[in-house]
PDB file of N, CA, C and O in Angstrom:
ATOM      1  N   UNK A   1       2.736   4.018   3.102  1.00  0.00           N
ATOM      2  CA  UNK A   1       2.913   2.588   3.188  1.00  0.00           C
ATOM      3  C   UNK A   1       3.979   2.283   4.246  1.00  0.00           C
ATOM      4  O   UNK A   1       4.906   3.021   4.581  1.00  0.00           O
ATOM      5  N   UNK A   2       3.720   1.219   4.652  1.00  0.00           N
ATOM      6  CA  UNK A   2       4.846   0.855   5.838  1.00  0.00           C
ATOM      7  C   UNK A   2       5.943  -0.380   5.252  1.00  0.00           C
ATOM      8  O   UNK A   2       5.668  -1.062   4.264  1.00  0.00           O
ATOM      9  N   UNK A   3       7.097  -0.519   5.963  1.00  0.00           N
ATOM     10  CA  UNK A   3       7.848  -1.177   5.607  1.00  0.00           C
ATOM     11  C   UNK A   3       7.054  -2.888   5.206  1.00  0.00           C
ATOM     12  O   UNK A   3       7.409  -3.275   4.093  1.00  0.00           O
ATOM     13  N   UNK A   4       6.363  -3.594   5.736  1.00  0.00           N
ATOM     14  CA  UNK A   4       5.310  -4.645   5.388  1.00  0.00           C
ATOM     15  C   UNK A   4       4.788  -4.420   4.042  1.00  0.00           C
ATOM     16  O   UNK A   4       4.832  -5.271   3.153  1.00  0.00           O
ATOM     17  N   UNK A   5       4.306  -3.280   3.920  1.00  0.00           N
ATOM     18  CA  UNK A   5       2.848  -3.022   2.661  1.00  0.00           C
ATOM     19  C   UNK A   5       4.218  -2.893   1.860  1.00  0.00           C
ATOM     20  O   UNK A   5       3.887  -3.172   0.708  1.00  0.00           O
ATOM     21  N   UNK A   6       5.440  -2.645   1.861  1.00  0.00           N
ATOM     22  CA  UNK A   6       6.469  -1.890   0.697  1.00  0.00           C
ATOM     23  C   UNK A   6       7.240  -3.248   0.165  1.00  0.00           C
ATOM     24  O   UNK A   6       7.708  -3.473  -0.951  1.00  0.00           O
ATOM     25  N   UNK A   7       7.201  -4.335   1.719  1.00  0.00           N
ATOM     26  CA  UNK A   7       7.810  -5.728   0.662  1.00  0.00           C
ATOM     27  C   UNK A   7       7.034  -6.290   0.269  1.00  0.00           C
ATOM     28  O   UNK A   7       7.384  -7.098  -0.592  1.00  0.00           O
ATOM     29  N   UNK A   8       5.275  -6.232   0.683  1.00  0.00           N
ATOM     30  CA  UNK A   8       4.412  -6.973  -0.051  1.00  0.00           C
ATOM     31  C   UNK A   8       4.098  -6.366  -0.987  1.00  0.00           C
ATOM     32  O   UNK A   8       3.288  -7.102  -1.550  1.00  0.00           O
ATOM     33  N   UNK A   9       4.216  -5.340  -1.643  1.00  0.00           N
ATOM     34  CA  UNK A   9       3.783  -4.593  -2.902  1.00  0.00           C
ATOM     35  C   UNK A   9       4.948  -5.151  -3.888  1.00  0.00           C
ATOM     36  O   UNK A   9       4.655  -5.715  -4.943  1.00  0.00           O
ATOM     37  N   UNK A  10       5.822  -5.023  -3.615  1.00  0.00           N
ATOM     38  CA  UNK A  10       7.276  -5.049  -4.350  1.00  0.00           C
ATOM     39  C   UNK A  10       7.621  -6.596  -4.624  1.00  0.00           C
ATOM     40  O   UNK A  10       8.441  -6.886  -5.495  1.00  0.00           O
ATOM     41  N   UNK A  11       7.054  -7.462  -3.952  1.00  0.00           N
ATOM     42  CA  UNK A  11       6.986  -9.147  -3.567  1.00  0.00           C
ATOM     43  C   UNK A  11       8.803  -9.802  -3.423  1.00  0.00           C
ATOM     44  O   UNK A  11       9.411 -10.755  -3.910  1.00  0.00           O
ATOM     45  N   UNK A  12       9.207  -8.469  -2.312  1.00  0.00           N
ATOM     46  CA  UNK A  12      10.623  -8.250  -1.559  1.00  0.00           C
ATOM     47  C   UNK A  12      10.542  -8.541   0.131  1.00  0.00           C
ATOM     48  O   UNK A  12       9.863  -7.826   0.868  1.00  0.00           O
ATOM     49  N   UNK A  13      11.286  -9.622   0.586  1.00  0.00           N
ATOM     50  CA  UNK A  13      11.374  -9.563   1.889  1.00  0.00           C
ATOM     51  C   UNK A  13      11.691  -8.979   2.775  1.00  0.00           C
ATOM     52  O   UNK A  13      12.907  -8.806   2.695  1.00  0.00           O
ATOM     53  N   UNK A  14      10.870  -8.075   4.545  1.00  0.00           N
ATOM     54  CA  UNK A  14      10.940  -6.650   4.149  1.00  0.00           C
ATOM     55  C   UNK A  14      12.397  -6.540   4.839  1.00  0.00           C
ATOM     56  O   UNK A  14      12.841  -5.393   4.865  1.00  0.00           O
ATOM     57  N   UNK A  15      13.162  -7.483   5.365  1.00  0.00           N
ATOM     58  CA  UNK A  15      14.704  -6.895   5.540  1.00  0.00           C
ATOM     59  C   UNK A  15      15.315  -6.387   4.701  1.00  0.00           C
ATOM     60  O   UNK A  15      16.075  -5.438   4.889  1.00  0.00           O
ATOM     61  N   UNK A  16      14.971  -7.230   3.014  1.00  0.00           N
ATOM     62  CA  UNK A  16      15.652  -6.557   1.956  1.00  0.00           C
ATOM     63  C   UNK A  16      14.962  -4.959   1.645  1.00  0.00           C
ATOM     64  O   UNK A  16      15.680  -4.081   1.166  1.00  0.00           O
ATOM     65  N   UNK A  17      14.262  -4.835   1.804  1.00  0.00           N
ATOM     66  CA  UNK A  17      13.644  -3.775   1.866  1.00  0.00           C
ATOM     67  C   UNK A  17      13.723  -2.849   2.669  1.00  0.00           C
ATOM     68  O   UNK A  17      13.413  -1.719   2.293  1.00  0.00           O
ATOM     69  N   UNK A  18      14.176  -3.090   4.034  1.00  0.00           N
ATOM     70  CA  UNK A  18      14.861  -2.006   4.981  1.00  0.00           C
ATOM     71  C   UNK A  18      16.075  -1.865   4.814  1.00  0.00           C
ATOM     72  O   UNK A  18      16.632  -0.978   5.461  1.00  0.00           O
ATOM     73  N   UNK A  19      16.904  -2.749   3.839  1.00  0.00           N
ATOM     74  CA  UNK A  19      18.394  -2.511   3.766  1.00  0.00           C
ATOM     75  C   UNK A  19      18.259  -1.202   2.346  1.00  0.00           C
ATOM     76  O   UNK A  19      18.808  -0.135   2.070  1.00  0.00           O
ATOM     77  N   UNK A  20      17.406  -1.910   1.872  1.00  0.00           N
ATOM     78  CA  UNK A  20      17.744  -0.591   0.628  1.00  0.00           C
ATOM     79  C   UNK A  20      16.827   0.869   1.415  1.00  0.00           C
ATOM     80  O   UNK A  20      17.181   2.028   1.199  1.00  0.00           O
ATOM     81  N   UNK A  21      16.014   0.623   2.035  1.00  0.00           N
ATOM     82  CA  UNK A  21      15.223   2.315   2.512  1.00  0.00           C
ATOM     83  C   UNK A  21      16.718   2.884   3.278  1.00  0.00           C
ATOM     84  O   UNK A  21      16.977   4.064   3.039  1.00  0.00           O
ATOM     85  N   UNK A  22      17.417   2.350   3.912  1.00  0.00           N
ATOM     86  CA  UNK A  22      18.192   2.332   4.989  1.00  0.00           C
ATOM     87  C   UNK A  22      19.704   3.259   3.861  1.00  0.00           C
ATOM     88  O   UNK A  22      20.385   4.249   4.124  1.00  0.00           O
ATOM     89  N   UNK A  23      19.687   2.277   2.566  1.00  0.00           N
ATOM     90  CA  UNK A  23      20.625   2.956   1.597  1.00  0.00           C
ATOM     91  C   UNK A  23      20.622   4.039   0.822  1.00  0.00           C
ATOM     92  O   UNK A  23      21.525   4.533   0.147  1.00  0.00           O
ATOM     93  N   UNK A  24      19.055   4.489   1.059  1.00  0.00           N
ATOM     94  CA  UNK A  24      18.421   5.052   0.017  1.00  0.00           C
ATOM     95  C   UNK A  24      18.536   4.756  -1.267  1.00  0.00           C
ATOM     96  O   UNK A  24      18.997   5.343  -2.246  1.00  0.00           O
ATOM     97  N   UNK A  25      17.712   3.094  -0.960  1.00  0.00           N
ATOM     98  CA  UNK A  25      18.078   2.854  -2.727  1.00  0.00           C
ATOM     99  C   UNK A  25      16.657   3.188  -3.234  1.00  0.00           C
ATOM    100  O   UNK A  25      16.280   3.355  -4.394  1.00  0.00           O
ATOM    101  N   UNK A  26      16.099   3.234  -2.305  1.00  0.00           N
ATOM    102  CA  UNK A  26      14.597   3.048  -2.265  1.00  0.00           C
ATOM    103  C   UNK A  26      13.931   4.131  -1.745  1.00  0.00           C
ATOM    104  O   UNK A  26      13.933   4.151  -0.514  1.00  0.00           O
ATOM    105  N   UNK A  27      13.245   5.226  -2.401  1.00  0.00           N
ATOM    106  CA  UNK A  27      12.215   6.305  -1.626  1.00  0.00           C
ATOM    107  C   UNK A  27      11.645   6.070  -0.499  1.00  0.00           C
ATOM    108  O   UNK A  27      10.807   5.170  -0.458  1.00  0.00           O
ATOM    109  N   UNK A  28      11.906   6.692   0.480  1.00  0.00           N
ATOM    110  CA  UNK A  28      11.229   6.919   1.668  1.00  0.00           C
ATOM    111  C   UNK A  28      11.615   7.393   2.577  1.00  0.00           C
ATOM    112  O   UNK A  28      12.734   7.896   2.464  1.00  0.00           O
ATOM    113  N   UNK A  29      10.945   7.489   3.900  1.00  0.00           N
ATOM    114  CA  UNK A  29      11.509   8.692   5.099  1.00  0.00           C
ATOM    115  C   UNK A  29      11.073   7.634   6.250  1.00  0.00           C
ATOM    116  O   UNK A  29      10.285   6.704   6.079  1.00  0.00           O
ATOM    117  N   UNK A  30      11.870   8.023   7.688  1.00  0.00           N
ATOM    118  CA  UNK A  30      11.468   7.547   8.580  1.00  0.00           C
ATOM    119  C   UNK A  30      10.552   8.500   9.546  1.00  0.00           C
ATOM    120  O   UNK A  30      10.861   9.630   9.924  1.00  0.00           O
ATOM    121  N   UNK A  31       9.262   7.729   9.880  1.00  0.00           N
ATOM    122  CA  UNK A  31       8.642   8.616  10.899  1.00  0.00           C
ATOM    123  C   UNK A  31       8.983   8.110  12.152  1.00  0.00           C
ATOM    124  O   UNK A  31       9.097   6.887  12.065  1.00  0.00           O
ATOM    125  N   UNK A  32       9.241   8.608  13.525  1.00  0.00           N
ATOM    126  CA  UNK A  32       9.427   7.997  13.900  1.00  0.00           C
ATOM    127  C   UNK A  32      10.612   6.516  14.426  1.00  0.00           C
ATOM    128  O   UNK A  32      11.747   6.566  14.899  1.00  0.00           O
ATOM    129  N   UNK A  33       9.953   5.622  14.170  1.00  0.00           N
ATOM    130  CA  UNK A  33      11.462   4.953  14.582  1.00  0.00           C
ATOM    131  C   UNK A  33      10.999   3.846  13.064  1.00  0.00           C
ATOM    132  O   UNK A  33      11.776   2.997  12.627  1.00  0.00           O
ATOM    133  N   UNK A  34       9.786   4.082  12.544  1.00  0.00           N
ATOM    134  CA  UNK A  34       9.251   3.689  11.185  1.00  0.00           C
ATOM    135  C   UNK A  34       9.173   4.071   9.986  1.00  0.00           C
ATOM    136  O   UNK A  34       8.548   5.094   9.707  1.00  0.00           O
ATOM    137  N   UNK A  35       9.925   3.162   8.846  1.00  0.00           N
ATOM    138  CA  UNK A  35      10.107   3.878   7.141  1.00  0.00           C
ATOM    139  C   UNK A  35       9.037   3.699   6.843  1.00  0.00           C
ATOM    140  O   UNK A  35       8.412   2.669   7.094  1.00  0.00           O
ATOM    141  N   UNK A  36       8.606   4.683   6.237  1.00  0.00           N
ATOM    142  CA  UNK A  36       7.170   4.844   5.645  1.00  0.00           C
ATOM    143  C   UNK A  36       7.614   5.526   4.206  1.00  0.00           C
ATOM    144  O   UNK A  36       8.649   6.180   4.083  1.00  0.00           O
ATOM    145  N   UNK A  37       6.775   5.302   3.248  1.00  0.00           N
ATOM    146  CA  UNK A  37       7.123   5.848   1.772  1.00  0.00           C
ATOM    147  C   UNK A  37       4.883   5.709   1.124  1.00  0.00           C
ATOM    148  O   UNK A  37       3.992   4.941   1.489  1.00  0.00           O
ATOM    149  N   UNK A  38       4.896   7.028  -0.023  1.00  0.00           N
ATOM    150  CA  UNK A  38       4.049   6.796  -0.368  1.00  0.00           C
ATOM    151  C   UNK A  38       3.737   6.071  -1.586  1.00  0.00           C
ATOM    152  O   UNK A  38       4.684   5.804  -2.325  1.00  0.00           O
ATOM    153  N   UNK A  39       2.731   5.760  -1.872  1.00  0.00           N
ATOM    154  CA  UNK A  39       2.489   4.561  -2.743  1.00  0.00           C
ATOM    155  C   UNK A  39       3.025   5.364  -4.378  1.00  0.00           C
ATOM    156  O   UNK A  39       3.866   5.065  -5.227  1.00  0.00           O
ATOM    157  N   UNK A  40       2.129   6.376  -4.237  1.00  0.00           N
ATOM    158  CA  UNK A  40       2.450   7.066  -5.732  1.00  0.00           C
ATOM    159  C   UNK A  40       4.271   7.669  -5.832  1.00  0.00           C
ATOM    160  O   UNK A  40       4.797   7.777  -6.940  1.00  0.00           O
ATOM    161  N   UNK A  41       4.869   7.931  -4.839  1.00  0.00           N
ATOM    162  CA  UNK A  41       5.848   8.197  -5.077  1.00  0.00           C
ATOM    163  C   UNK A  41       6.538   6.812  -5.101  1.00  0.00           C
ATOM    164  O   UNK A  41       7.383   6.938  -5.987  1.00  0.00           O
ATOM    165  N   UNK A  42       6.586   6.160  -4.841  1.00  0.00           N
ATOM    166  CA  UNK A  42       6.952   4.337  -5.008  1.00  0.00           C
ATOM    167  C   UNK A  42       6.791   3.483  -6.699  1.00  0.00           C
ATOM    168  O   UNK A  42       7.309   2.552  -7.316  1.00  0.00           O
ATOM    169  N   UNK A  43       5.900   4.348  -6.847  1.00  0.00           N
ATOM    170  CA  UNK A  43       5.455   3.990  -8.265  1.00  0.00           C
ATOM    171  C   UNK A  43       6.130   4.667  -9.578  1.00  0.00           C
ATOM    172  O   UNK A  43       6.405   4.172 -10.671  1.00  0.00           O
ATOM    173  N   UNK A  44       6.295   5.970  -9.071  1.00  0.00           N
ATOM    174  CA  UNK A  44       7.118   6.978  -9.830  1.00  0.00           C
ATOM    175  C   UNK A  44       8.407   6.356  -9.773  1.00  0.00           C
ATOM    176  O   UNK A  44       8.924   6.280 -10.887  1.00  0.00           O
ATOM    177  N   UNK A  45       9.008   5.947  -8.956  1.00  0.00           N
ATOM    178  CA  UNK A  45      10.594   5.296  -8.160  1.00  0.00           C
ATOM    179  C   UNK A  45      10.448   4.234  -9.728  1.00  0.00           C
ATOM    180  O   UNK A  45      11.033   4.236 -10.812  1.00  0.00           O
ATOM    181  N   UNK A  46       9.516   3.535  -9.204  1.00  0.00           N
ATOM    182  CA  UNK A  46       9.779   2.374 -10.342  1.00  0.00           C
ATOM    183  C   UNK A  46       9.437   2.181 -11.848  1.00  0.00           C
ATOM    184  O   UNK A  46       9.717   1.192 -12.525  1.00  0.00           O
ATOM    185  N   UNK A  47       8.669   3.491 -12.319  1.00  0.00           N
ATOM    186  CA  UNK A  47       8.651   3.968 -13.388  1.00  0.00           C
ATOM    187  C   UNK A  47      10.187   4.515 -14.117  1.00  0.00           C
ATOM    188  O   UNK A  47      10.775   4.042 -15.089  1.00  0.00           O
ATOM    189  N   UNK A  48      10.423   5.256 -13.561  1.00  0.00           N
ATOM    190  CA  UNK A  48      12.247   5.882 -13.777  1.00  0.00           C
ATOM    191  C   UNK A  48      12.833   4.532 -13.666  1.00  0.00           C
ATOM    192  O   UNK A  48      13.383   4.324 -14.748  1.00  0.00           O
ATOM    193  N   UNK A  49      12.992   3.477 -12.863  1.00  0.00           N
ATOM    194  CA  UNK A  49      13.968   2.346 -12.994  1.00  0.00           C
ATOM    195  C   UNK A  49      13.648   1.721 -13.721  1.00  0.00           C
ATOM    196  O   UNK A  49      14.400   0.834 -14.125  1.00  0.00           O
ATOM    197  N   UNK A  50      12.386   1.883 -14.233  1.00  0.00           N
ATOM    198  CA  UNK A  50      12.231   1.162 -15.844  1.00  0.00           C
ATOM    199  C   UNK A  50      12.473   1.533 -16.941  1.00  0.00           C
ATOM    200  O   UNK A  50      12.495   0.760 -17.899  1.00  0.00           O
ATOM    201  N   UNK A  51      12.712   2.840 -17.029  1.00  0.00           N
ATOM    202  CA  UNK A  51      13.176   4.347 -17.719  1.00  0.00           C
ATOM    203  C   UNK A  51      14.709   3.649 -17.922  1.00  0.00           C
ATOM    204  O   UNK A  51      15.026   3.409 -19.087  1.00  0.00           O
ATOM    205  N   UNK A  52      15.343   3.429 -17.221  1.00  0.00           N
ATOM    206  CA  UNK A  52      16.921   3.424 -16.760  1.00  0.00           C
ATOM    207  C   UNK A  52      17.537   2.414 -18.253  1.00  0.00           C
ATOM    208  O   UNK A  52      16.976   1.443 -18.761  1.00  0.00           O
ATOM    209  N   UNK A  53      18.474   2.880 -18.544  1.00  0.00           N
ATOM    210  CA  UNK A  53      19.436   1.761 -19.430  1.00  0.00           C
ATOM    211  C   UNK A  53      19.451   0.796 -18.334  1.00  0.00           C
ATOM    212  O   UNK A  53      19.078   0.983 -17.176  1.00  0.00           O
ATOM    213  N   UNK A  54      20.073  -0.567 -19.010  1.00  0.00           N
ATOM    214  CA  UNK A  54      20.504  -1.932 -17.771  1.00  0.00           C
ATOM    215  C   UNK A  54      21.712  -1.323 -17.798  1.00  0.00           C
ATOM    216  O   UNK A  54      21.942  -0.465 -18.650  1.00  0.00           O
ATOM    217  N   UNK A  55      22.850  -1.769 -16.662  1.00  0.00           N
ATOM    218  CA  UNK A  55      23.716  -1.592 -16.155  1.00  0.00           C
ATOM    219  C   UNK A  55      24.594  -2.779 -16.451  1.00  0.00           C
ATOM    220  O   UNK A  55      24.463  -3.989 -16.270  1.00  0.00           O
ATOM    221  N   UNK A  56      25.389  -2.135 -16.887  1.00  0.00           N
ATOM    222  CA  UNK A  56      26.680  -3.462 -17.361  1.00  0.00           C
ATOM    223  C   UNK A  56      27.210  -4.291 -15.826  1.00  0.00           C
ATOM    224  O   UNK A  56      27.600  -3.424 -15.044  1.00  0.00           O
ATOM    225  N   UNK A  57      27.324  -5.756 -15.197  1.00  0.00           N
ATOM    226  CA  UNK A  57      28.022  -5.893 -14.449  1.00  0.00           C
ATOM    227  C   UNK A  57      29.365  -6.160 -14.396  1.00  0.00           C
ATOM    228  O   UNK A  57      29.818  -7.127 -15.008  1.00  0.00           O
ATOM    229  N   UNK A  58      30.214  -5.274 -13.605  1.00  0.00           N
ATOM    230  CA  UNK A  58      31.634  -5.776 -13.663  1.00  0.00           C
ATOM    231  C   UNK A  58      32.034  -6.927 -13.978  1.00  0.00           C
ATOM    232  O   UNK A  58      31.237  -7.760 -13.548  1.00  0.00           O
ATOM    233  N   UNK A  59      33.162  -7.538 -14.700  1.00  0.00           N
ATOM    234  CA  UNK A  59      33.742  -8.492 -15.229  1.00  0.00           C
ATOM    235  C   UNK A  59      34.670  -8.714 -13.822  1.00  0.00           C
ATOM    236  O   UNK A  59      35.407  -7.908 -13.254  1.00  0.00           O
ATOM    237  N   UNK A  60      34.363 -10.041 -13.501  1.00  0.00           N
ATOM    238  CA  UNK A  60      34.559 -10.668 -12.504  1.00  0.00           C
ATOM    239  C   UNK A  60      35.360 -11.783 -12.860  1.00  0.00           C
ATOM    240  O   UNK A  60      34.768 -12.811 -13.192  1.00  0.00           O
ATOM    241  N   UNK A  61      37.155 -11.756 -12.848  1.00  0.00           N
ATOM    242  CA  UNK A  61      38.017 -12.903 -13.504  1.00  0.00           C
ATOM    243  C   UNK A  61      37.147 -14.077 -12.679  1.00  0.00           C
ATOM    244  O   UNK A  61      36.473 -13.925 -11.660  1.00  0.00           O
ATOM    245  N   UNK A  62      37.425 -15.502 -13.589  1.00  0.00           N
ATOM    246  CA  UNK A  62      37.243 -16.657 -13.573  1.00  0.00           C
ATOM    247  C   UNK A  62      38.492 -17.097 -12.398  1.00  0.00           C
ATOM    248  O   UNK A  62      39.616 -16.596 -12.417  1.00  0.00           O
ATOM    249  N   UNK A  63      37.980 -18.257 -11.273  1.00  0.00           N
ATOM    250  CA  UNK A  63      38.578 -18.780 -10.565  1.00  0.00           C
ATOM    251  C   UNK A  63      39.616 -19.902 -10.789  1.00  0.00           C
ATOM    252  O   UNK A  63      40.534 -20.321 -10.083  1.00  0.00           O
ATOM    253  N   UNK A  64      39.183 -20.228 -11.946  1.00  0.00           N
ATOM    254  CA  UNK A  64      39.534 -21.761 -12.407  1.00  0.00           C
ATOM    255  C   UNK A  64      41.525 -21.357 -13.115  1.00  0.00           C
ATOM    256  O   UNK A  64      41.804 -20.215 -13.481  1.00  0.00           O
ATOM    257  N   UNK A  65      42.097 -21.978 -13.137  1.00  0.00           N
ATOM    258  CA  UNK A  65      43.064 -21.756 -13.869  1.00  0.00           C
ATOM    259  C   UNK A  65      43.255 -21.884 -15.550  1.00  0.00           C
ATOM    260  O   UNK A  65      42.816 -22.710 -16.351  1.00  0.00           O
ATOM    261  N   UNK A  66      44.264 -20.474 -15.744  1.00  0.00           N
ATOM    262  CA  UNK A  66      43.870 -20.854 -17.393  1.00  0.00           C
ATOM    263  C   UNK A  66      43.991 -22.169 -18.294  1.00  0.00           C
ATOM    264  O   UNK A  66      44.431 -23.249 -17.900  1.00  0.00           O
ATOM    265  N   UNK A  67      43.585 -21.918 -19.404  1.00  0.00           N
ATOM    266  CA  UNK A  67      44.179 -23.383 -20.257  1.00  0.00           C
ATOM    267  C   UNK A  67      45.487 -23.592 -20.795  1.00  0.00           C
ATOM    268  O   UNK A  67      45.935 -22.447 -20.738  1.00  0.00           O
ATOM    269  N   UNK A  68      46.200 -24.150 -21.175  1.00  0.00           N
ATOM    270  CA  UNK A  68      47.607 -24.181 -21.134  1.00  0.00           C
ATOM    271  C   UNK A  68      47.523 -24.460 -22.878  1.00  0.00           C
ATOM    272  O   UNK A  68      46.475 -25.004 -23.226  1.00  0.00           O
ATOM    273  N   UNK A  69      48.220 -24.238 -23.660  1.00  0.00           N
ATOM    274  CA  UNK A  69      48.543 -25.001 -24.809  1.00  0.00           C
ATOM    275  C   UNK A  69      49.233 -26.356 -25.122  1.00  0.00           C
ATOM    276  O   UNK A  69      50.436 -26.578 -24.991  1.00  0.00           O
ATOM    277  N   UNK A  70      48.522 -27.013 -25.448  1.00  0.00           N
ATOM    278  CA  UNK A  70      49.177 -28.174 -25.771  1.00  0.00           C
ATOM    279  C   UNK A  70      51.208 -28.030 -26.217  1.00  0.00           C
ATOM    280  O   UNK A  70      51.651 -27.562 -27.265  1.00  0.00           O
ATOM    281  N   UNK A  71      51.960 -28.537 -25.163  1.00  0.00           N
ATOM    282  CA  UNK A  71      53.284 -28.767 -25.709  1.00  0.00           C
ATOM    283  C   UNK A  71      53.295 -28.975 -27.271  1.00  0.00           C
ATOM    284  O   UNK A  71      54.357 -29.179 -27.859  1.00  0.00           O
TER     285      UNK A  71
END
């Protein structure tokens, strides 16, 4: 599959999709000066990430200032 067929399969826009081949977040190899990945190994990829526990996201303090107690 080519970088096109990999964001239209995935229904990912394919920059986002060359940033993760590029990270290896995402299975695939470059031929060429082109990421190419195969379909069944793409499928396997996303079988295991469905496999996966969710991932806790970091606790990210609040911007706002705290609340004060009433005097």
């Amino acid at each position: 599959m080519t970088l096109a067929e990999i964001a239209k399969y995935l229904g990912l826009h394919q920059m986002t999709v060359y940033r993760l081949l590029k990270a290896r977040r995402l299975p695939g190899f470059k031929l060429g000066r082109q990421w190419r990945t195969k379909k069944d190994v793409l499928d396997q990829w996303l079988l295991a990430q469905m496999r996966r526990p969710p991932t806790t996201q970091p606790h990210t303090p609040s911007t706002e200032a705290p609340h004060e107690a009433p005097a």
